[in-house]
N, C-alpha and C positions, 0 to 999 in steps of 0.2 A: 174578238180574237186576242189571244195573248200576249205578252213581248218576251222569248224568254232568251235572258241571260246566262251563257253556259259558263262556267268555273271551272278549269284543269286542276289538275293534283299535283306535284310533285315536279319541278322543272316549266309547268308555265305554258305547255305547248296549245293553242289553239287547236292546231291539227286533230288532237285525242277527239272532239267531239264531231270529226268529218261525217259522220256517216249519222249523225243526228239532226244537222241541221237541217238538209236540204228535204228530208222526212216529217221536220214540223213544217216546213216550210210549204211542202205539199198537203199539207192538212189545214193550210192559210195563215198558220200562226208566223209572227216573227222570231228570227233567231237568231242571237249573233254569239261568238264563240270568241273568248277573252283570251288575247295575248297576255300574258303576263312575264318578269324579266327576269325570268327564275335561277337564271343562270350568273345573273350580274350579282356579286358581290357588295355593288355599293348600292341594293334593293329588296325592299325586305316586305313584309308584312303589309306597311303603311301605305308604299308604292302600288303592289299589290290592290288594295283597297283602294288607291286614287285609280286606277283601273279600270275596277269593276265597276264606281260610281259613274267613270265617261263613261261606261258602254251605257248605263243604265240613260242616263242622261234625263229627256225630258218624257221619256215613255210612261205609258200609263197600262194599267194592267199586269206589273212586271213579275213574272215567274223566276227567282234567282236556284239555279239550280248546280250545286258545288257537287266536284266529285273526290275524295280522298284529303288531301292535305287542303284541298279546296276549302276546305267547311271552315278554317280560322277567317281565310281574305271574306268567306260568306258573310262571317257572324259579326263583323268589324262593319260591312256597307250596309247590311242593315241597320245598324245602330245610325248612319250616315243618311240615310235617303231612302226613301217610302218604298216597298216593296209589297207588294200583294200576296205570294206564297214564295217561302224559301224549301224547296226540295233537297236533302245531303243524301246522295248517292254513293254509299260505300264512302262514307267520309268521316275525317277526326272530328269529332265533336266538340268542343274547346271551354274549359270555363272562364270564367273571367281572369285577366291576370296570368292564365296558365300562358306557356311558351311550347309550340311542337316539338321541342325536345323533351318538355317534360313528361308531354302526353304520354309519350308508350309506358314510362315503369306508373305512370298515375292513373293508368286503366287499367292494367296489366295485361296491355297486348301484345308483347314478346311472348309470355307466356301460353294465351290463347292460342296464340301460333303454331306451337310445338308442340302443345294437345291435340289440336285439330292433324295436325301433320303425322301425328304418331296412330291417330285413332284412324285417316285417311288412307295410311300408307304408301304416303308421301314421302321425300327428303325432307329435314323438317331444317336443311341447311339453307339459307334462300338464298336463289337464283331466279332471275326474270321468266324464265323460261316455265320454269314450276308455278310461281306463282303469279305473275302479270301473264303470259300466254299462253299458257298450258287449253285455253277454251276458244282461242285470237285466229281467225282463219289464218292461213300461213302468209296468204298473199298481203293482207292488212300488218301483220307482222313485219314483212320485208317493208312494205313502202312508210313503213313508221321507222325503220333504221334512221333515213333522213332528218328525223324531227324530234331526238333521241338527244335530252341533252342532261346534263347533273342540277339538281337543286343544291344552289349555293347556302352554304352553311349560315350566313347570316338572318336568315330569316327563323330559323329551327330555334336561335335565340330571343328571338323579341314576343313578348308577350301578348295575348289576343286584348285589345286595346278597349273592352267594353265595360261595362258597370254590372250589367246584367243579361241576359237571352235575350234579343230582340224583340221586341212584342210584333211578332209577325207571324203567323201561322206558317208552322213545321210541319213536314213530314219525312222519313227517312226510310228510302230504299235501300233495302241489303242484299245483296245477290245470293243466292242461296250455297254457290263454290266457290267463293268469294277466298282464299289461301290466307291472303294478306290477314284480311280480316273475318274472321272466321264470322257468320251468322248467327250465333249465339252470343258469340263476343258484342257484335253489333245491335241487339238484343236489348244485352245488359248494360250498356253504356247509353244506348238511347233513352232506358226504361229508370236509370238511375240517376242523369243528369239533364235529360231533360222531362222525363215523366209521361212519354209516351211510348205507343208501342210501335215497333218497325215493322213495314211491309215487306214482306219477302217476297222477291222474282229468281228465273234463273239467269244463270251465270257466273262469272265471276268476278275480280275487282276491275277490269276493263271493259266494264260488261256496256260502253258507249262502243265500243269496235267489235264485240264478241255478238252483239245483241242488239243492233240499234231500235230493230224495230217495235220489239217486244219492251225495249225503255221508253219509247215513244208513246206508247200503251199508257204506260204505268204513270208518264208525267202529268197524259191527259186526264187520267182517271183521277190524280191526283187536284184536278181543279177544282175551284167553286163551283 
């Protein structure tokens, strides 16, 4: 059985991945879901990364599976400690040296955003609603108000700290309603920076609370 390490996006919350754990966990697998300090100011990227490595710790087998802004803290403890398959879920995919602020104009996913939104027939104004819950049962939506917190600006600065893509086999789920990130957008950023092709599921970019069980699916399938 596996060990898998869960990644939040944006803020750090553990919580995001509630409704995945206890799903692998019923499938025998282990699963521990990473706090991260997303909100602390004097904690960035690096901290992030020292993190993800405790959880990873002495486990063997370990499935690192990042979701959204996830994929920098990802692509940094890979470089740091043995991983067996890294899974990016609806995640930034980072080069070397790039910084998540640079990301969006350096893929051009602001852009993607308001194509997808205009062709959607969406607002293409973002609001949480639109594009994190718009697919989030309402009930999961309320009791995540609690755990609802801002990603501090100093990480959006610091650069993804590696040389190169971790020599660890990748795979990348893109959720097919995915707002944020539109699934062609996801597509082409996987297919031009890392050279493979993305899996598509439904949902969308919350799709650990919208979906868990049909992600649960896709991680599995995603093994050796």
């Amino acid at each position: 059985m596996s060990a898998f390490v869960l990644v939040p996006g944006a803020g750090g919350a553990a919580w995001y991945w509630h409704r995945v754990v206890p799903e692998l966990q019923a499938r025998g697998h282990g699963a521990v879901a990473v706090e991260l300090p997303g909100a602390d100011e004097s904690a960035g990227l690096p901290e992030y990364t020292d993190a993800v490595v405790a959880a990873i710790g002495d486990h063997d087998d370990v499935v690192l599976v990042a979701q959204s802004m996830g994929g920098f803290t990802a692509a940094m403890a890979c470089a740091r400690v043995p991983v067996d398959l890294l899974v990016l879920v609806n995640a930034m995919i980072p080069v070397p040296g790039e910084t998540p602020g640079q990301w969006w104009g350096n893929t051009g996913s602001p852009a993607a955003r308001v194509a997808a939104a205009e062709a959607g027939g969406y607002s293409a104004e973002f609001d949480p609603a639109t594009y994190f819950l718009h697919d989030v049962p309402a009930e999961v939506a309320a009791a995540g108000e609690a755990h609802e917190r801002p990603e501090a600006d100093i990480a959006f600065s610091q650069p993804c700290d590696i040389d190169q893509w971790p020599d660890v086999t990748t795979r990348v789920l893109a959720a097919a309603d995915d707002r944020l990130f539109p699934v062609e957008f996801q597509r082409r950023v996987a297919r031009n920076r890392l050279g493979i092709t993305a899996d598509e599921m439904p949902g969308g970019h919350l799709v650990a609370l919208s979906r868990p069980i049909e992600l649960v699916d896709r991680l599995i399938e995603c093994l050796p």
